[in-house]
N, C-alpha and C positions, 0 to 999 in steps of 0.2 A: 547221858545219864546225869540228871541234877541232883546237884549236893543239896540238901536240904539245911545248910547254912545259909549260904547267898545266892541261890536259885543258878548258882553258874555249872556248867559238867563236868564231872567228875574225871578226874587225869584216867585215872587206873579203874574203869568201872570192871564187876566182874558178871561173869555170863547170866548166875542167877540175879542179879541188878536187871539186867537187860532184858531177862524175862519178865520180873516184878512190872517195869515200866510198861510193858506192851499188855502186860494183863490188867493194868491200871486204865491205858487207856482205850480198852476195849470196854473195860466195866461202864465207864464214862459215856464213849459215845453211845452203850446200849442205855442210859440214863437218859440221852439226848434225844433218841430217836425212837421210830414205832416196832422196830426189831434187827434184826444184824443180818437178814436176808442179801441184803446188798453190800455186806462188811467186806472190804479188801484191807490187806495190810502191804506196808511197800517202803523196801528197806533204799534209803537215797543217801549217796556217798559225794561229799562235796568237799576236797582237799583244799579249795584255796581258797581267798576272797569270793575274785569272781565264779569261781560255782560258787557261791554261799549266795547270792546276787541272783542270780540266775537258776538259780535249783530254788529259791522261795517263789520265782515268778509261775514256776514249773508247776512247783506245789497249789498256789492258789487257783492254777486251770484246770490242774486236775481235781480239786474237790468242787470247784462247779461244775464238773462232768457228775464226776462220784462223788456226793457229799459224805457218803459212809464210810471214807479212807481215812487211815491212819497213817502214820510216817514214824518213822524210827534213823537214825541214824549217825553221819557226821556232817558236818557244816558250822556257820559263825551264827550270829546276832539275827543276821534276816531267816535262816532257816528256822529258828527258834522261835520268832515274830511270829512265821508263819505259822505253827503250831506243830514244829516236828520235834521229837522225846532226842535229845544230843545224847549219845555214847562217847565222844569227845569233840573236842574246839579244833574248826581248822586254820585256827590262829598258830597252832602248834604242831601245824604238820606241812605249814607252806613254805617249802626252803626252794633255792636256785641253784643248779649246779652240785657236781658228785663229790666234792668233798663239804661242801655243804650240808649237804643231808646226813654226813655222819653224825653230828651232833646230837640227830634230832632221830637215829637209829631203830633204836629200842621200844622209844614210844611207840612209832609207826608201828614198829612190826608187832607191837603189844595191841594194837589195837587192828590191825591184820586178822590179827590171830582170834579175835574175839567177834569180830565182823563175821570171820569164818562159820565160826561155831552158831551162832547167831542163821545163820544161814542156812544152816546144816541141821539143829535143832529146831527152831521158829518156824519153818515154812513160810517166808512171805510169800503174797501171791506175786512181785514184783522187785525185782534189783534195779534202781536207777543211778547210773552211773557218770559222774560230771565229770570232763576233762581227765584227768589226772593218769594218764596212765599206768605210771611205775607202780603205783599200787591199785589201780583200778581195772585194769587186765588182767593180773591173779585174781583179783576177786571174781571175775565174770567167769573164769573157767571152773570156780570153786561156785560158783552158783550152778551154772548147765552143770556140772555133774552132780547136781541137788537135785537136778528138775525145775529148776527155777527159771523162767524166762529173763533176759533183762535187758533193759532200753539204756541206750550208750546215748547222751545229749552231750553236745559236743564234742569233736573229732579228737583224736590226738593228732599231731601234727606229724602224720607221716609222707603230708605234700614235702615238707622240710628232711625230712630224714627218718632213717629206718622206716622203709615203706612193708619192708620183711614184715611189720606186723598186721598187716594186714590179716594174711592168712590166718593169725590167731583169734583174730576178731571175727573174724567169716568164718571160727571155728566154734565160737562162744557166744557171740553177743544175738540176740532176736531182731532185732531192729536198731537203726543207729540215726539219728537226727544231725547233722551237719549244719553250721549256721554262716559258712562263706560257699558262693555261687560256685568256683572252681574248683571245690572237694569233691561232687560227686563223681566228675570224669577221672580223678584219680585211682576212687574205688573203682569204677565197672571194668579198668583196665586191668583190675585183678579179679576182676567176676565176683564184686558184692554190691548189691543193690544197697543205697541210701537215700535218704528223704533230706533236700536241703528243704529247712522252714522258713531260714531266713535268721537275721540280727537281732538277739533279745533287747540288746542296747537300745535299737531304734525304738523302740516301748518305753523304756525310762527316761529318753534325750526328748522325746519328744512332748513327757508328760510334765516333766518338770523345768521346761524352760520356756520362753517366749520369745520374744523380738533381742536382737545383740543390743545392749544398752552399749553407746558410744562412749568412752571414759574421756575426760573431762580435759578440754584442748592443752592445756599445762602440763600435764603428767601423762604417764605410761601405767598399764597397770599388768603384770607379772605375775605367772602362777606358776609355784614351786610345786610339784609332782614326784617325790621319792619313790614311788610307790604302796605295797600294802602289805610288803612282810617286814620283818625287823631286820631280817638281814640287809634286805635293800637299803635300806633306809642308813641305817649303819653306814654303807659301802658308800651311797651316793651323796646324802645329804652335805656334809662337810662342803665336799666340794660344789656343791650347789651353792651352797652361803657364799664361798669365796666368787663365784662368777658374779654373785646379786651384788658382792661388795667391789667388782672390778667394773660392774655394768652403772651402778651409781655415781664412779669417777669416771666414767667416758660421758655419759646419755647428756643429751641436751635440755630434759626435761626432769622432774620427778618422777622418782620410780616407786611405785606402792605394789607391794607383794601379798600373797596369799597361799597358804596352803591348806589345799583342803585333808584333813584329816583320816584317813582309812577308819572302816569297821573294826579293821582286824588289829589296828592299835592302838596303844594309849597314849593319852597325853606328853606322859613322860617319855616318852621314846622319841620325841623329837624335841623336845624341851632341852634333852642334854647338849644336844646339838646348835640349837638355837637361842641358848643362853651363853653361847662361846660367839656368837656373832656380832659383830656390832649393827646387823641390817637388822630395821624393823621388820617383823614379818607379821601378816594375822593368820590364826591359825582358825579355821572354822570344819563345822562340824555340821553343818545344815544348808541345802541351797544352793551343792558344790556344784550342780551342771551350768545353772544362770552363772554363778563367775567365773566360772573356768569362759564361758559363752563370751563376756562380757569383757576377759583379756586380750590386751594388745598380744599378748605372745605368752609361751610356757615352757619351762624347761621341764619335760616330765620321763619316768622313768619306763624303759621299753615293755609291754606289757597290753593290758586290760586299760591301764590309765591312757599311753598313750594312744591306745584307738577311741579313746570316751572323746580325748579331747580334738583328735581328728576329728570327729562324726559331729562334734560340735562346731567344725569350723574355724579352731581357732591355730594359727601361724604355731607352731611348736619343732622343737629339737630335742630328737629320742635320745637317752642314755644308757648304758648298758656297760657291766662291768660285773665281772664272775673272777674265781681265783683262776690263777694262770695255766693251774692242771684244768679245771674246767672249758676254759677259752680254747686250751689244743685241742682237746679233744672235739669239741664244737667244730672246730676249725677244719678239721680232718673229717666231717659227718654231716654236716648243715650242707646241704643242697642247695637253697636258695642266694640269690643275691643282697639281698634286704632283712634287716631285723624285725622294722616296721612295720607292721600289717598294712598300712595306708599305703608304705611303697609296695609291696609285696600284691597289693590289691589293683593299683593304679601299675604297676608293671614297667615302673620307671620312676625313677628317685625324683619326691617332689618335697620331701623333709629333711633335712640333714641327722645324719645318725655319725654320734660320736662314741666309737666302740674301743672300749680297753684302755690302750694306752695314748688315745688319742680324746678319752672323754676328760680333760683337766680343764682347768678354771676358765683359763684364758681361752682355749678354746669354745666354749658353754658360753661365755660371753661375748664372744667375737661373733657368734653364729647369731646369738637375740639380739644384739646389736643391730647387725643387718637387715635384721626381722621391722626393729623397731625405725629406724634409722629412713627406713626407704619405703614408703607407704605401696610405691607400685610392687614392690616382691610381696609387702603383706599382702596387694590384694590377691595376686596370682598364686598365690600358697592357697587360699581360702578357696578360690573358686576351684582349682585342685581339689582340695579337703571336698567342696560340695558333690564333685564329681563321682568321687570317694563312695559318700555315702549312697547316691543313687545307685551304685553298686552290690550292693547289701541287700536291695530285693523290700519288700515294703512291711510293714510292721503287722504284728503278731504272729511271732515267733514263738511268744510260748504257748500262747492256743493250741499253733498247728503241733506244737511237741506233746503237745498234752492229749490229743486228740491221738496221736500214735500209740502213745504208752498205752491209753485204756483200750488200746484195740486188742493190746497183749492179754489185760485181765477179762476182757470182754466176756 
C-alpha cells in the first residue's frame, strides 16, 4: 500500500486500502489494454531482500507470458520497480533467529492478518510464495482453504531441518519450484513432486558482470559484506571493522575496502558504524557484482550475500552470529555440516565459516589474511567457487518458474 506522501508503503494499511489499490489497478490496466479477457490477478509474498530480488525477476516473466497480470502484495524496492502495489516493506519483516523476531512481532502478524483477508475477500487467481516460511506456510494453507492455488518459489530449508514440514506443504502448496539440484530428491522421499529450475542468481551474475578486473600489483582489494537486515549488520559490522583494522597492521600491501550497500538499507545504518572506524571503507550502491568480481577476498555475512559472492568466484570467509537462545537451538535442529551454501553444495568445506563465538576480529583477519597472503589457496578457493557454480544447473531460472506458475492460472 503507498502512502501518498512519499510514494513509500504504508506500515499499517487496512483491508479496504488494499481493495482500493487492486481496483485501482485493474481500472488502469483496462485503460491499457483492449479488454480484461485475459485479466489475472496474483498475490506474491516476498519476506526478505532476496525474495524481493528474485520475486521481481519472477514478476517480469510472468507478464511476458501474461501481459494482463497484476500483482499485489509484500516485497522491497525491486518488487515495486517491478510494478507490484506493496501492502508493506520487507525491510521490516526480515529478522534472524527466535528472539529476534520478537521485536518485529505484531507488525508481522498485522500484516498476516491482512494478507489473510486479502486472500479470503480478493480472490486472486494466484499466491506466490518466496522463501520465507514461518510466515509463508500459514499463508499457503489459508489460501487452499480459499480455493486458491499457489506456487511456492524457493524451498524452505527442510534439507537442513524440520523436514516434518514437508507433509504441510504436500498438503497446501500447487506446485513448488526449488533452485538447488539436491532439493528435489529430498522431497520425492516424502512423496512430493517438485520442479528444480535452476539459480536465479546465475541471471543477474552473469548479466551484470564481465571479465574479473585484476587490482592493482600494490594493493589488495577487500569487500566488506554485513548483510541486508539491520539486525545483521548491527551484530556483524563492528567486528568486521576491527578485522579490516587488524588486517591493515599485518598485510604487506594496501588494503582498499568496499561495501556494497543492500536494498533493504540505508545509508545511515552503516554509517554509525563506520564513522567509529578508523578504516577507510567505500560504501557503493551500484555495480556491486563487478566489485565484489574484482576483490582479492571478502568477509561476508552467511546468507544470499555469501552465495552471490561464491558464484562470483571470489576467495571469501562466511560469518554468522545469532543470540545464544538462537545458536542452541539451531544447534540441537540444523542437520547439515555447513552454514555456507557453497560448502553445503560442494559437500566439503572449501570456505572457512566462522560461527558464534569463534566469528571475532582476530579471527576474520587471520582467515583473509591467508586468503590474501598465499596466491596459491586464492587460486584453489576460486576454482572451487567455479566448481560451485557449474553446480546450479544453467541460467534461466525465473523463465522456467514463470512458466510453472502460469500453468496454475492457465
Amino acid at each position: 500500500m503507498l502512502d501518498p506522501q512519499d510514494g513509500k508503503p504504508s506500515l499499517n494499511p487496512t483491508h479496504k486500502e488494499t481493495i482500493t489499490v487492486i481496483e485501482t489497478i485493474m481500472v488502469e490496466n483496462h485503460r491499457k489494454t483492449s479488454g480484461l479477457a485475459d485479466f489475472k490477478k496474483i498475490l506474491i509474498v516476498a519476506g526478505e531482500a532476496s525474495g524481493d530480488l528474485h520475486g521481481a525477476n519472477l514478476v517480469k516473466a510472468i507478464k511476458d507470458i501474461k501481459p494482463n497480470t497484476v500483482f499485489f502484495g509484500i516485497g522491497g524496492n525491486r518488487l515495486r520497480e517491478a510494478g507490484v502495489s506493496l501492502m508493506a516493506d520487507c525491510a521490516e519483516m526480515g529478522v534472524v533467529g527466535l528472539t529476534e523476531v520478537l521485536s518485529k512481532l505484531g507488525y508481522i502478524l498485522r500484516v498476516f492478518f491482512q494478507l489473510k483477508a486479502a486472500i479470503k475477500q480478493d480472490r486472486p487467481d494466484l499466491v506466490i510464495l518466496i522463501d520465507y516460511p514461518d510466515f509463508n506456510m500459514p499463508l499457503a494453507k489459508a489460501a487452499k482453504k480459499a480455493g486458491v492455488p499457489v506456487f511456492y518459489y524457493i524451498s524452505p530449508t527442510v534439507w537442513a531441518w524440520r523436514k516434518g514440514r514437508i507433509g504441510h506443504l504436500k498438503q497446501n502448496v500447487s506446485k513448488m519450484a526449488v533452485i538447488f539440484p539436491f532439493e528435489p530428491a529430498v522431497y520425492k522421499e516424502r512423496g512430493m513432486d517438485v520442479d528444480f529450475v535452476g539459480h536465479p542468481l546465475l541471471d543477474l551474475i552473469e548479466e551484470d558482470t564481465g571479465e574479473r578486473t585484476v587490482t592493482a600489483a600494490d594493493s589488495f582489494k577487500v569487500g566488506i559484506l554485513p548483510g541486508s537486515r539491520r539486525g545483521e549488520v548491527k551484530t556483524l559490522l563492528p567486528d568486521m571493522l576491527k578485522a579490516a583494522e587488524i588486517l591493515c597492521g599485518k598485510s604487506s600491501k594496501k588494503i582498499n575496502f568496499f561495501l556494497p550497500l543492500a536494498e533493504t538499507l540505508e545509508r545511515r545504518d552503516v554509517d554509525v558504524h563506520l564513522n567509529m572506524s578508523s578504516v577507510e571503507v567505500e560504501v557503493i550502491r551500484e555495480g556491486k557484482y563487478s566489485e565484489i568480481k574484482s576483490a582479492d577476498a571478502a568477509m561476508v555475512a552467511s546468507g544470499t550475500a555469501a552465495l552471490e559472492t561464491a558464484l562470483l568466484g571470489t576467495p571469501l570467509v562466511v560469518l554468522y552470529r545469532v543470540s545464544p537462545l538462537t545458536y542452541f537451538v539451531g544447534r540441537c535442529l540444523v542437520k547439515v555440516k555447513w552454514i555456507s551454501m557453497a560448502n553445503i553444495i560442494a559437500k566439503r568445506l572449501i570456505v572457512p565459516e566462522l560461527i558464534q563465538h569463534d566469528m571475532t576480529p582476530e579471527r576474520i583477519a587471520s582467515e583473509l589474511s591467508a586468503i590474501l597472503e598465499d596466491p596459491a589457496r586464492a587460486a584453489e578457493m576460486r576454482s572451487d567457487l567455479k566448481g560451485v557454480r557449474a553446480m546450479l544447473g544453467s541460467r534461466g531460472a525465473s523463465a522456467r518458474a514463470a512458466r510453472l506458475a502460469c500453468e496454475l492460472i492457465s
